[in-house]
Each structure stands twice: as C-alpha cells, then as structure tokens.
FITIVEX-513586 format. One record per residue: residue number from 1; residue in one letter; x, y, z of N, C-alpha, C, O in turn. Coordinates in pm, whole numbers, plus 50000, padded with zeros to 5 digits. Example, Ala and Ser with C-alpha at 12.3 -4.5 7.8 and 13.67 -1.06 7.14 Angstrom:
2
{1, 'A', {51319, 49431, 50780}, {51230, 49550, 50780}, {51320, 49670, 50780}, {51424, 49668, 50846}}
{2, 'S', {51285, 49775, 50708}, {51367, 49894, 50714}, {51290, 50003, 50787}, {51341, 50114, 50804}}
This chain:
191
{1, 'X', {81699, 32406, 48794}, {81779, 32366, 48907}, {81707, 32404, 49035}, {81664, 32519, 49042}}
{2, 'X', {81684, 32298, 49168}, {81626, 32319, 49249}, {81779, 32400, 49358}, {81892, 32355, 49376}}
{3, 'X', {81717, 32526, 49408}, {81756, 32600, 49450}, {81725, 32601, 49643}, {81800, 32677, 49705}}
{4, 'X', {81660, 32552, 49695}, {81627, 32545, 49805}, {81679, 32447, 49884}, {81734, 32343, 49849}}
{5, 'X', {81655, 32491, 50004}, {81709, 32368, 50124}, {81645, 32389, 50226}, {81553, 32469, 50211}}
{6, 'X', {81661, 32343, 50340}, {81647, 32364, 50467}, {81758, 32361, 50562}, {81838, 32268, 50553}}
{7, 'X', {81777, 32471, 50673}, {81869, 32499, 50700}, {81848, 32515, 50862}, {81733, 32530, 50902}}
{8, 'X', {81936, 32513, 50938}, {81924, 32575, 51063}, {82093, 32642, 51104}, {82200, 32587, 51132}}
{9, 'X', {82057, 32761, 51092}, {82165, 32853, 51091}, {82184, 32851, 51246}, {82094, 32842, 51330}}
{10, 'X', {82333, 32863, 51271}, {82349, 32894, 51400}, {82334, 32973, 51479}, {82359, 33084, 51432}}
{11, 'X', {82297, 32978, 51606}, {82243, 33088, 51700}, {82109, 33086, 51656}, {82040, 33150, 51734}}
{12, 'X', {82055, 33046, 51578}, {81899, 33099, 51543}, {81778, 33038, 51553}, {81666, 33065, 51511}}
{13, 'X', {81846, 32913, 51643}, {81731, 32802, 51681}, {81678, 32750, 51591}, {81731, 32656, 51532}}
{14, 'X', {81530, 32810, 51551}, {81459, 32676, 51452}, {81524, 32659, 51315}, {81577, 32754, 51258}}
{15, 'X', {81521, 32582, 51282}, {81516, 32610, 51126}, {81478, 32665, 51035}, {81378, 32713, 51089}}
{16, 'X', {81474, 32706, 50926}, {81392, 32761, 50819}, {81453, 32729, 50637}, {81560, 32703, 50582}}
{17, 'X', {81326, 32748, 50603}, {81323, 32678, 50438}, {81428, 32831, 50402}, {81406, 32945, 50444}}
{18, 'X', {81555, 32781, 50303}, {81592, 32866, 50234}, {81608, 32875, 50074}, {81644, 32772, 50016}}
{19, 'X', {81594, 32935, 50035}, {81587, 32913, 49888}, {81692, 33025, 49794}, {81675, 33125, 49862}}
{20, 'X', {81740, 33047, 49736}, {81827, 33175, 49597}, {81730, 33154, 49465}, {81714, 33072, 49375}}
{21, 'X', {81684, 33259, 49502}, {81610, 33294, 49310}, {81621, 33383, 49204}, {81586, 33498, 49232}}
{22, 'X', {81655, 33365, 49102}, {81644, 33507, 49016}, {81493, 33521, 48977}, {81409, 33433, 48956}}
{23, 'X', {81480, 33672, 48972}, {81353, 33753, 48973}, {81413, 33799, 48866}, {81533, 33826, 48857}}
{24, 'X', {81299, 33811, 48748}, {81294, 33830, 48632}, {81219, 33947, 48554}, {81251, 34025, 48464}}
{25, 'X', {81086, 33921, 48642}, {80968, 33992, 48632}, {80919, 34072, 48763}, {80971, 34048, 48872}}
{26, 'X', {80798, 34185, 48747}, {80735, 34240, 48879}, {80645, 34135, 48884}, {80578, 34165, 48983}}
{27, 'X', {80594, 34014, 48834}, {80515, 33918, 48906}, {80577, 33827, 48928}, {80511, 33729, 48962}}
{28, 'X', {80721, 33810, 48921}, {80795, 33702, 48981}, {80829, 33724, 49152}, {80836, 33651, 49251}}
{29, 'X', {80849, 33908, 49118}, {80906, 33888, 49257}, {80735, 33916, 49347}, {80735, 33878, 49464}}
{30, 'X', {80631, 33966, 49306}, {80565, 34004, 49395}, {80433, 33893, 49437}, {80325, 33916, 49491}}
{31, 'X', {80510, 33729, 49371}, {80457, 33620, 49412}, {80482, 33597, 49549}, {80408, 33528, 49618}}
{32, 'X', {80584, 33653, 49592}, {80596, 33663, 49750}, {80546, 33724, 49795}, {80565, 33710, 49916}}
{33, 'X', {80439, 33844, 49761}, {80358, 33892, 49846}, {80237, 33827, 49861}, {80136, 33858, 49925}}
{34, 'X', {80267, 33723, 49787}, {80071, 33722, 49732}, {79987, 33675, 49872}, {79866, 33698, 49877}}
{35, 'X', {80038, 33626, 49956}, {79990, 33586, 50105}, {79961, 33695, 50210}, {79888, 33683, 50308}}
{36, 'X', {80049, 33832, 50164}, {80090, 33913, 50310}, {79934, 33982, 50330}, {79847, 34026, 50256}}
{37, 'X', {79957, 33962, 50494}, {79855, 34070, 50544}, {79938, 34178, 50618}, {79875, 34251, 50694}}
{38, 'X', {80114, 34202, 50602}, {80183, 34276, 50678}, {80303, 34289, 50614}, {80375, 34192, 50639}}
{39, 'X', {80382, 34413, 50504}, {80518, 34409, 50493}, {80578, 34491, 50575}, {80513, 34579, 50633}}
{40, 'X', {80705, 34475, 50592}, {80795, 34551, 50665}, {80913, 34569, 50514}, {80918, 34478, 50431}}
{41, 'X', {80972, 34656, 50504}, {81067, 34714, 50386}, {81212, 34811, 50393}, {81184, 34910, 50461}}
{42, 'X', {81314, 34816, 50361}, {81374, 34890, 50306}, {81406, 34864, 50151}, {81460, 34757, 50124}}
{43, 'X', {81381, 34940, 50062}, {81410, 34942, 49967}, {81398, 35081, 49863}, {81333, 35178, 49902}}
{44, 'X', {81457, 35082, 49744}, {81507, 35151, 49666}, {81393, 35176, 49581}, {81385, 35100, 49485}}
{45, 'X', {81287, 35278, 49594}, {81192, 35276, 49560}, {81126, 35444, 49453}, {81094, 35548, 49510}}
{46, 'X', {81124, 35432, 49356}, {81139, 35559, 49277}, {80994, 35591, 49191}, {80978, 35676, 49103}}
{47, 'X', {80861, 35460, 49266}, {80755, 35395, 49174}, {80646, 35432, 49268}, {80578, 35330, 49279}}
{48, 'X', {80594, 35524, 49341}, {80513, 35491, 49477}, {80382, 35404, 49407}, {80319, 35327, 49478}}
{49, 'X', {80340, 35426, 49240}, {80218, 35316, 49220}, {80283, 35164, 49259}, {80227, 35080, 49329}}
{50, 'X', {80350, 35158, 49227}, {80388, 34998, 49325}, {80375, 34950, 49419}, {80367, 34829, 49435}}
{51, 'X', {80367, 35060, 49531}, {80319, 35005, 49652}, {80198, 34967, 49633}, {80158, 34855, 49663}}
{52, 'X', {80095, 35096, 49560}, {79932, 35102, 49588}, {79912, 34998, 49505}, {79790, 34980, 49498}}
{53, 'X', {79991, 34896, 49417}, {79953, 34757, 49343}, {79985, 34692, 49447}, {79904, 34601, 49464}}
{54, 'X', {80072, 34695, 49535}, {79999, 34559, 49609}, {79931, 34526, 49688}, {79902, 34414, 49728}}
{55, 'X', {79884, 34674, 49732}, {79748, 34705, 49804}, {79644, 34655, 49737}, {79560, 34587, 49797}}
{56, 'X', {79630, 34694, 49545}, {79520, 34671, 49520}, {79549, 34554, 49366}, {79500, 34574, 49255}}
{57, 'X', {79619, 34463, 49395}, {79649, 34322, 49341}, {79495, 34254, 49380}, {79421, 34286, 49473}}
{58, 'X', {79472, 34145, 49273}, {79317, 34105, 49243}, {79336, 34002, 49381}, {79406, 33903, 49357}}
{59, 'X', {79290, 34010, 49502}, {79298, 33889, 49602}, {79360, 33916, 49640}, {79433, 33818, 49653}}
{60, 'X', {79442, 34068, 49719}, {79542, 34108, 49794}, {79475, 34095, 49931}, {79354, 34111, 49947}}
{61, 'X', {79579, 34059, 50051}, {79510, 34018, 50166}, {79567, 34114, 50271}, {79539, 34117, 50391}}
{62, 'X', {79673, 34210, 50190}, {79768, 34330, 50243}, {79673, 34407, 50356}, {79574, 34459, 50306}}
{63, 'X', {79683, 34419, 50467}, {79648, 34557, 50545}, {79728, 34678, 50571}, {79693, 34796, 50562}}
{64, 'X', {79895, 34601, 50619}, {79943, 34761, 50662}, {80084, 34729, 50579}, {80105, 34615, 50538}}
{65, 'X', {80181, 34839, 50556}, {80276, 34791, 50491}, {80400, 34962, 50553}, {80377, 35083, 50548}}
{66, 'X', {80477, 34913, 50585}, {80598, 35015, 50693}, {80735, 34987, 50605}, {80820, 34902, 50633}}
{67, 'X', {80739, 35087, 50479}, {80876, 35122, 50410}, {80919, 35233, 50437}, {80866, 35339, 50471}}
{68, 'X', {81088, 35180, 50406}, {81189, 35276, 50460}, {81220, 35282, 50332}, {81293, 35196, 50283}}
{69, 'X', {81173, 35380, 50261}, {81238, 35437, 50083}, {81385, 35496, 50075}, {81410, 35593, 50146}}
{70, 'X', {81459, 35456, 50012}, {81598, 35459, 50005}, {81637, 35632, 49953}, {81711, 35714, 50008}}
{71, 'X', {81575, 35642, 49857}, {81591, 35784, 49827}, {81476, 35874, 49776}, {81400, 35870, 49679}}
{72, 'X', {81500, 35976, 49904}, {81380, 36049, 49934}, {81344, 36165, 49795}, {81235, 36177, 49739}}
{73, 'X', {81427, 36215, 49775}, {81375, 36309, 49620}, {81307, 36234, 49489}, {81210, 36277, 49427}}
{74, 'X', {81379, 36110, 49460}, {81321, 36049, 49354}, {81187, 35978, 49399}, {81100, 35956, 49315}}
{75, 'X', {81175, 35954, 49487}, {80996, 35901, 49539}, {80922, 36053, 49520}, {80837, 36083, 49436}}
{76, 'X', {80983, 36140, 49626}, {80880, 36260, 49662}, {80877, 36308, 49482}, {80763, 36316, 49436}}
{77, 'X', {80973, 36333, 49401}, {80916, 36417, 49265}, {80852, 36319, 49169}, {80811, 36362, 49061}}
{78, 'X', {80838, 36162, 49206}, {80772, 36081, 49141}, {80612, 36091, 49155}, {80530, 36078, 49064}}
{79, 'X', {80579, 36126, 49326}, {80440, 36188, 49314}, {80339, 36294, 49253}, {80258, 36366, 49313}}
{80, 'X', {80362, 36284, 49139}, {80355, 36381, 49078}, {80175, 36389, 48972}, {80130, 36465, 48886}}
{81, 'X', {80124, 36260, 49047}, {79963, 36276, 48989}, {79892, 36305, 49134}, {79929, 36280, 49248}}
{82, 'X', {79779, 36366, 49083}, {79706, 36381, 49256}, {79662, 36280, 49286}, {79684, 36263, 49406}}
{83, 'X', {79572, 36139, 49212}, {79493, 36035, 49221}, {79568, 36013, 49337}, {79539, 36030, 49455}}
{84, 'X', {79744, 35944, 49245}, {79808, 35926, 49339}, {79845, 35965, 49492}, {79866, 35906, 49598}}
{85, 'X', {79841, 36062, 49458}, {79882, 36154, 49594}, {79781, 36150, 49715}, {79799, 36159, 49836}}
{86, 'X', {79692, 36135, 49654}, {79568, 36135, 49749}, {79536, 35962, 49781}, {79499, 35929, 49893}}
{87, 'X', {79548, 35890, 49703}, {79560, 35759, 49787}, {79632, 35739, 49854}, {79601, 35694, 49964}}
{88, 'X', {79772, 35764, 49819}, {79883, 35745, 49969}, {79882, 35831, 50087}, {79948, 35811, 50189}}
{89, 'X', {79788, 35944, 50060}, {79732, 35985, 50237}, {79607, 35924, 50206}, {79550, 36012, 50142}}
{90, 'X', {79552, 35854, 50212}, {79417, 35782, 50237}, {79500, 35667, 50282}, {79479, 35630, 50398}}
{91, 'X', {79553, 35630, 50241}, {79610, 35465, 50286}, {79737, 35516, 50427}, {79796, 35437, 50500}}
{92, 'X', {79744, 35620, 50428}, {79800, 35692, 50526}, {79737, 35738, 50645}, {79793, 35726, 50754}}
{93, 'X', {79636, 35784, 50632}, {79523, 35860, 50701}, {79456, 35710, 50811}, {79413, 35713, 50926}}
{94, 'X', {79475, 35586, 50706}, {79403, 35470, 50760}, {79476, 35398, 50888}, {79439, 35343, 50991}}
{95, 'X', {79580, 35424, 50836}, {79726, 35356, 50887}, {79742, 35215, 50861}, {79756, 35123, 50942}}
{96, 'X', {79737, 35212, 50725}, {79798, 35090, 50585}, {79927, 35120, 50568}, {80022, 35046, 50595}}
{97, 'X', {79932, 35216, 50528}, {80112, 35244, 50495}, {80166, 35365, 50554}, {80084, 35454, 50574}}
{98, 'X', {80302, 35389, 50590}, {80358, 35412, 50671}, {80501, 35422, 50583}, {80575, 35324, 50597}}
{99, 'X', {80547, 35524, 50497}, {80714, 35543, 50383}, {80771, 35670, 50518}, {80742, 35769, 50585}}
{100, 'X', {80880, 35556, 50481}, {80942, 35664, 50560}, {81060, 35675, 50490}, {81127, 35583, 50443}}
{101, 'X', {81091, 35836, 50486}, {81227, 35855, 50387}, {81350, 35911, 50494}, {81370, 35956, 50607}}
{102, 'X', {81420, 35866, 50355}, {81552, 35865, 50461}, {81640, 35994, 50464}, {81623, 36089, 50388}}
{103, 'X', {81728, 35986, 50552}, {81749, 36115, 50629}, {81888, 36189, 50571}, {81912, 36309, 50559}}
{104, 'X', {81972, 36069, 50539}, {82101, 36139, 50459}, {82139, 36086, 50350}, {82114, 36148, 50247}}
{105, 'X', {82210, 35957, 50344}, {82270, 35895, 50235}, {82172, 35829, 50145}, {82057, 35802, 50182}}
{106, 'X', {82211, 35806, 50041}, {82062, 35728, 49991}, {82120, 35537, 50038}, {82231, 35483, 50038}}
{107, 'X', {82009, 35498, 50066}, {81994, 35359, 50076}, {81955, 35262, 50001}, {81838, 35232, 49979}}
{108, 'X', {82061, 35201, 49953}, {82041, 35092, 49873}, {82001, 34911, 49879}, {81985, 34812, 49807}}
{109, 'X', {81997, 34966, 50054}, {81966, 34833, 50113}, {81831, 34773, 50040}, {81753, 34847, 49982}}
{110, 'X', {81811, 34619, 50050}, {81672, 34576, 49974}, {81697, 34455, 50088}, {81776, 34361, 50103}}
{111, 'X', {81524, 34544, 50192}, {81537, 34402, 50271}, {81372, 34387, 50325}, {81323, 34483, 50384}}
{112, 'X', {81301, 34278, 50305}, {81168, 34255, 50278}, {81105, 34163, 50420}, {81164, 34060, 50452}}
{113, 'X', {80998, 34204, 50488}, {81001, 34136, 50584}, {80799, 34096, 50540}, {80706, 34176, 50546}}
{114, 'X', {80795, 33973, 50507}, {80651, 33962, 50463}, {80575, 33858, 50569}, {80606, 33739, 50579}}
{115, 'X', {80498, 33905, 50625}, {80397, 33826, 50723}, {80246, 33803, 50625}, {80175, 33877, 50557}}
{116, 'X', {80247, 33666, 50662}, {80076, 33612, 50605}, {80007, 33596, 50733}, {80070, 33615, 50838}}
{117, 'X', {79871, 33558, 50734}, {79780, 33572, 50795}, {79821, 33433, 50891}, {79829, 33451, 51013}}
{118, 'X', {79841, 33324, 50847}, {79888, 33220, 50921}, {80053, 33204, 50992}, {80119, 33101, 51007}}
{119, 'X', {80088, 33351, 51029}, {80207, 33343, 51047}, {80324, 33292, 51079}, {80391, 33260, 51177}}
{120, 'X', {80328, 33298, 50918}, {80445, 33212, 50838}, {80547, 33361, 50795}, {80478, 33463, 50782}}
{121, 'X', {80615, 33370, 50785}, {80750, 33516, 50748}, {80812, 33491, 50648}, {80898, 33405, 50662}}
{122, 'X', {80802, 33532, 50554}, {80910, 33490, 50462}, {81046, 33635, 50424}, {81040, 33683, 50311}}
{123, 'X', {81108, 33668, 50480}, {81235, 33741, 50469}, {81334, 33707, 50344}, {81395, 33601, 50329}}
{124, 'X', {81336, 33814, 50262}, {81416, 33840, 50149}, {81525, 33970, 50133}, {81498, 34090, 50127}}
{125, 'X', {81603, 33929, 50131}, {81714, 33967, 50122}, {81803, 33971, 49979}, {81846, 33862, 49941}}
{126, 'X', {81835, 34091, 49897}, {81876, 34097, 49776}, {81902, 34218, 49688}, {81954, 34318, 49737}}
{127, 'X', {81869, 34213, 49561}, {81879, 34325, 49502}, {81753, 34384, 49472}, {81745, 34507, 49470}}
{128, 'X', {81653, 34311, 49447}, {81508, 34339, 49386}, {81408, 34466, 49444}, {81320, 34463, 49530}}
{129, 'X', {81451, 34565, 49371}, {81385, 34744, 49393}, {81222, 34697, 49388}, {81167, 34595, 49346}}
{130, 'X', {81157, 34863, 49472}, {81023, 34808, 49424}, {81038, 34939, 49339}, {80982, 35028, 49403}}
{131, 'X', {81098, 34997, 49205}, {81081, 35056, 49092}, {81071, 35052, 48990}, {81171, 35000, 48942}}
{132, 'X', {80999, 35080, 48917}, {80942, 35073, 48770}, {81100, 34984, 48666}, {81113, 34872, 48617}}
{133, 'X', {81189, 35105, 48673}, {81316, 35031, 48619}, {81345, 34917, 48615}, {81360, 34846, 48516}}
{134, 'X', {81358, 34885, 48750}, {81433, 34738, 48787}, {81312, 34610, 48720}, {81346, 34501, 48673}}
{135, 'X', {81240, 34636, 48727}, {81151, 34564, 48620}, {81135, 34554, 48480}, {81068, 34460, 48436}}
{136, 'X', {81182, 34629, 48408}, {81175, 34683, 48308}, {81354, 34684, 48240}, {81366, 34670, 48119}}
{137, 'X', {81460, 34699, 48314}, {81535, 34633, 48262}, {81641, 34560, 48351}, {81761, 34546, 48325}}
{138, 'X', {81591, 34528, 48432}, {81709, 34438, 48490}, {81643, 34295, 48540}, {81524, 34264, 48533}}
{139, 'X', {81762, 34208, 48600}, {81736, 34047, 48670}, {81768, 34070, 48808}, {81867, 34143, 48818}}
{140, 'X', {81721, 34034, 48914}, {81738, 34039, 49002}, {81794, 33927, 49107}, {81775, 33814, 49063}}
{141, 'X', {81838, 33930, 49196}, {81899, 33763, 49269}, {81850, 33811, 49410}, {81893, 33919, 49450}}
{142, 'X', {81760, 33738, 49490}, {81800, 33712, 49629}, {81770, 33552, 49729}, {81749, 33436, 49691}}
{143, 'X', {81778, 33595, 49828}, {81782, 33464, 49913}, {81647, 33499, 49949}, {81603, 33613, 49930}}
{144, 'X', {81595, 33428, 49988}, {81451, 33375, 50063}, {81470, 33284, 50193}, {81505, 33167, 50180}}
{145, 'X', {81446, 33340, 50321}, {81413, 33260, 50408}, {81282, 33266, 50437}, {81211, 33365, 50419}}
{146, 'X', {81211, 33061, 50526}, {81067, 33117, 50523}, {81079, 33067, 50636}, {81169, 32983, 50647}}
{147, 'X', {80992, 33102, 50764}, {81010, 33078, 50901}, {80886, 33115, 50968}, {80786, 33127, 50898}}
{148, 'X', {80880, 33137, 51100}, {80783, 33164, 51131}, {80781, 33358, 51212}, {80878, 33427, 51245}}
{149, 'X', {80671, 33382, 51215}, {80708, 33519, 51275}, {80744, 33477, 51467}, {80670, 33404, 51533}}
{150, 'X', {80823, 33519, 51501}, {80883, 33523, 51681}, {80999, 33444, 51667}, {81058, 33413, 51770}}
{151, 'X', {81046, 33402, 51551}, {81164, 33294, 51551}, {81287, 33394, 51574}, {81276, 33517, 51579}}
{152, 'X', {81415, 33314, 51590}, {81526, 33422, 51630}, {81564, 33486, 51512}, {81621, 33594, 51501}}
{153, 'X', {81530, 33413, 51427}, {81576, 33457, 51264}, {81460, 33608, 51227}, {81484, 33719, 51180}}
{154, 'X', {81363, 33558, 51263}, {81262, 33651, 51205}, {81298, 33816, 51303}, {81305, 33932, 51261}}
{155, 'X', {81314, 33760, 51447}, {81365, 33889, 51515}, {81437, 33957, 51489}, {81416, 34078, 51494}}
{156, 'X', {81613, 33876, 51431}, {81712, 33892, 51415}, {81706, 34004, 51259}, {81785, 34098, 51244}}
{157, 'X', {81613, 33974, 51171}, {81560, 34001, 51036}, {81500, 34189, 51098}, {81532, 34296, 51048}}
{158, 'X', {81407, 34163, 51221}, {81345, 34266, 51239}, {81436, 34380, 51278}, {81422, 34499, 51249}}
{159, 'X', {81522, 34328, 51342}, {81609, 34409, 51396}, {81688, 34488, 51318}, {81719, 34605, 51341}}
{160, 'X', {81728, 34408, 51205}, {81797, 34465, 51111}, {81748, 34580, 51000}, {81822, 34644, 50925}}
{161, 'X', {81621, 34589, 51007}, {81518, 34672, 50966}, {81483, 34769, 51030}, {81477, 34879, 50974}}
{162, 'X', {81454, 34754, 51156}, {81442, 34867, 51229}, {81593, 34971, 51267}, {81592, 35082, 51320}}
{163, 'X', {81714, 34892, 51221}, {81837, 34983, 51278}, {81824, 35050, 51114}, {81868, 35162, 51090}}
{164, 'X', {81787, 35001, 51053}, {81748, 35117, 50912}, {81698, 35205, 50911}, {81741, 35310, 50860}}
{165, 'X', {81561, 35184, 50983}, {81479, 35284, 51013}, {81548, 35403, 51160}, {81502, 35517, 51169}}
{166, 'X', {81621, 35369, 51228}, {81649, 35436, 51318}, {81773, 35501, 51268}, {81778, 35617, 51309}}
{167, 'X', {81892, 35464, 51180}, {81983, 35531, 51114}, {81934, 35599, 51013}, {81923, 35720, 51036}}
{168, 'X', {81911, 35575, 50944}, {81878, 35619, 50815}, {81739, 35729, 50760}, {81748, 35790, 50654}}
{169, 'X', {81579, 35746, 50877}, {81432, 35756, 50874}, {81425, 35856, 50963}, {81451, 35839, 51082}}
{170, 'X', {81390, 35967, 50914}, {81338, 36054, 51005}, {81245, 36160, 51004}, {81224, 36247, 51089}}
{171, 'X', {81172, 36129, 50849}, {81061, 36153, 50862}, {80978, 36063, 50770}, {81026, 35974, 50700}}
{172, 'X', {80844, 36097, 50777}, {80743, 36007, 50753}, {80647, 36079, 50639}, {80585, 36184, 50660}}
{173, 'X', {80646, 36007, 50517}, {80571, 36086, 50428}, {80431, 36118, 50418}, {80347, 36050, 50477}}
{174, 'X', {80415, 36173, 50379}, {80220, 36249, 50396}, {80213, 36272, 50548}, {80102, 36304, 50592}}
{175, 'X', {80295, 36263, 50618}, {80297, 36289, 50816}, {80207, 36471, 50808}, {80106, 36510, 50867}}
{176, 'X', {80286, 36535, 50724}, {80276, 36692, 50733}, {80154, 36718, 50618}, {80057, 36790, 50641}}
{177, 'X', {80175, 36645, 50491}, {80084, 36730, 50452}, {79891, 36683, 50502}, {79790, 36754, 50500}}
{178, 'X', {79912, 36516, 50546}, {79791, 36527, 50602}, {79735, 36595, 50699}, {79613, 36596, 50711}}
{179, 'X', {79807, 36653, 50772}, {79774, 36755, 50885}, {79720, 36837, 50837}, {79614, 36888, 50874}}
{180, 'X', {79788, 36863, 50740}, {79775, 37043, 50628}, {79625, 36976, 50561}, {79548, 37072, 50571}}
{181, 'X', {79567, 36893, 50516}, {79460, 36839, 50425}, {79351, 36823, 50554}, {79230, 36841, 50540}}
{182, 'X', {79411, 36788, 50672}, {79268, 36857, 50767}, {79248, 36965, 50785}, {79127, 36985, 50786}}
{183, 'X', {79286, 37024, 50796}, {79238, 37214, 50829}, {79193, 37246, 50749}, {79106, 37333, 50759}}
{184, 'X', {79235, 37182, 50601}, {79147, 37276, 50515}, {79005, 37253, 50472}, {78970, 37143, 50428}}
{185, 'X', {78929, 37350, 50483}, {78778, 37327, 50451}, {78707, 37341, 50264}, {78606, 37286, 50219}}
{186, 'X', {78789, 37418, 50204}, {78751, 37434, 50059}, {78815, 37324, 49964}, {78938, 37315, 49960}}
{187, 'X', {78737, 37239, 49889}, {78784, 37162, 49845}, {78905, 37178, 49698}, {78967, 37089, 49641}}
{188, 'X', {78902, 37313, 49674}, {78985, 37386, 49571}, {79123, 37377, 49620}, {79216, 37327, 49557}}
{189, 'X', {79134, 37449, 49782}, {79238, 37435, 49822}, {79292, 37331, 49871}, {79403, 37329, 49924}}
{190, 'X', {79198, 37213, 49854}, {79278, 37046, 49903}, {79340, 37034, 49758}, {79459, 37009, 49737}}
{191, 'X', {79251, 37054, 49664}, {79334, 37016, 49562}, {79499, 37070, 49499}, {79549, 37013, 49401}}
C-alpha cells in the first residue's frame, strides 16, 4: 500500500512530501540516514554503538550529529568498552557529535531532524529508538516529512527540538571527561 502524499499543511507555506511507514528493521529505519551530512535528535537511546554506525556505515556522508538521549543512566552504564568510550570523545573532541543527556524525567520523545548535502530535510517523527532492543524486538510506525531545510516546517521541526534540548539537556556527554583526558600526560592514566 502506497503510503505517501503531498501535502501543504497550514501556516507552513511550502509543501512537503509526506509519507507513514512501519520500520521493521535497523536498516529500514537508518535508510533515512543514508544521505545525511547533519542529524539533529531526541531519542531513546540505550546503544551509543549506534550512533558510531552511522558515522561509520559503508558510504556514510555524516559529519556532525546533536542528540538529546532520553535517558541518561542507561546510555552512560552502556559505555562500558573503552574502544567505545574513546571514540565518542574523539568524535567529540572533533565536534561530530554532540549527546546531550537529559536533566530530569526520562524522555521518550523520538524526533529526527536529517539534513543531506543538497539540502533536502527529511523530519521523522514516531516511535523508532536508536537502541539495540527496539530492533531486535519490536515494529516501529512513524510519519516522514521531506522538505527543504529554512522551510516553516523544517523551522517549526527545529524548534521543537531545541525546546527539548532546553527543557529537558543540561549537560553534555564526554564535556568533562575530555577536559580530564587533556591534562593527563601518562597514557596508563588515560586509560
């Protein structure tokens, strides 16, 4: 069943392609990344190798990527290899990614803001976690709008992301301990 349309929502000026899909798989849903050179995120995230896959997906065109992780203990005790640990302050250190955890309630919001290089936006809105679980046993449903980035929709999208980040974000992960990983000079004690 074809699921898409085109729409022009009110107040929001241009139009944009909309579509409802169920996500089935982690390569169903992360066919929507396959373009980005920029995500913007809130989501429910308990997997941090998930991010660094779509950093390092075969033909990833990803540079920077700014999540608001829904719940801060199950990410932070998920870091729990150094490889890991040490790529997300390297990809930190670069300023690629940018998790920011949240400050009180946990957040269950799932809201995806993906820029490609020819900026085009595609904004998703739904249930689809970026965690190991939700792949592994569940289906997922959301909407897809595709538009352009400066549209009222895409602003309207941004906005709604950033009042996440401003309610919910108040600190920034690897912020402290990369500080702490410059001063130190013995490589025993980085480890």
């Amino acid at each position: 069943m074809d699921w898409d349309t085109t729409i022009n929502l009110g107040g929001f000026g241009n139009s944009a392609q909309m579509e409802w899909q169920t996500v089935k798989s982690w390569k169903s849903f992360t066919n929507f990344f396959d373009e980005a050179v920029h995500i913007d995120a809130v989501t429910y995230c308990e997997s941090p190798e998930l991010l660094l896959e779509l950093f390092d997906q075969e033909g990833s065109t990803l540079e920077t990527m700014d999540v608001l992780i829904g719940d801060k203990d199950a990410y932070q005790s998920a870091v729990d290899d150094a490889t890991v640990a040490r790529r997300l302050e390297r990809y930190y250190e670069e300023d690629k990614l940018t998790v920011r955890l949240k400050n009180r309630k946990v957040v269950h919001s799932k809201l995806y803001r993906i820029v490609a290089a020819d900026e085009t936006v595609t904004l998703i809105a739904g249930s689809a976690n970026l965690s190991y679980n939700s792949w592994t046993n569940q289906t997922n449903s959301v909407v897809v709008f595709n538009t352009e980035v400066g549209t009222q929709l895409d602003q309207q999208f941004k906005q709604w992301i950033e009042h996440h980040r401003e309610e919910y974000a108040d600190t920034i992960f690897m912020e402290d301990l990369a500080a702490e990983l410059e001063d130190l000079d013995d490589e025993e004690e980085v480890e």
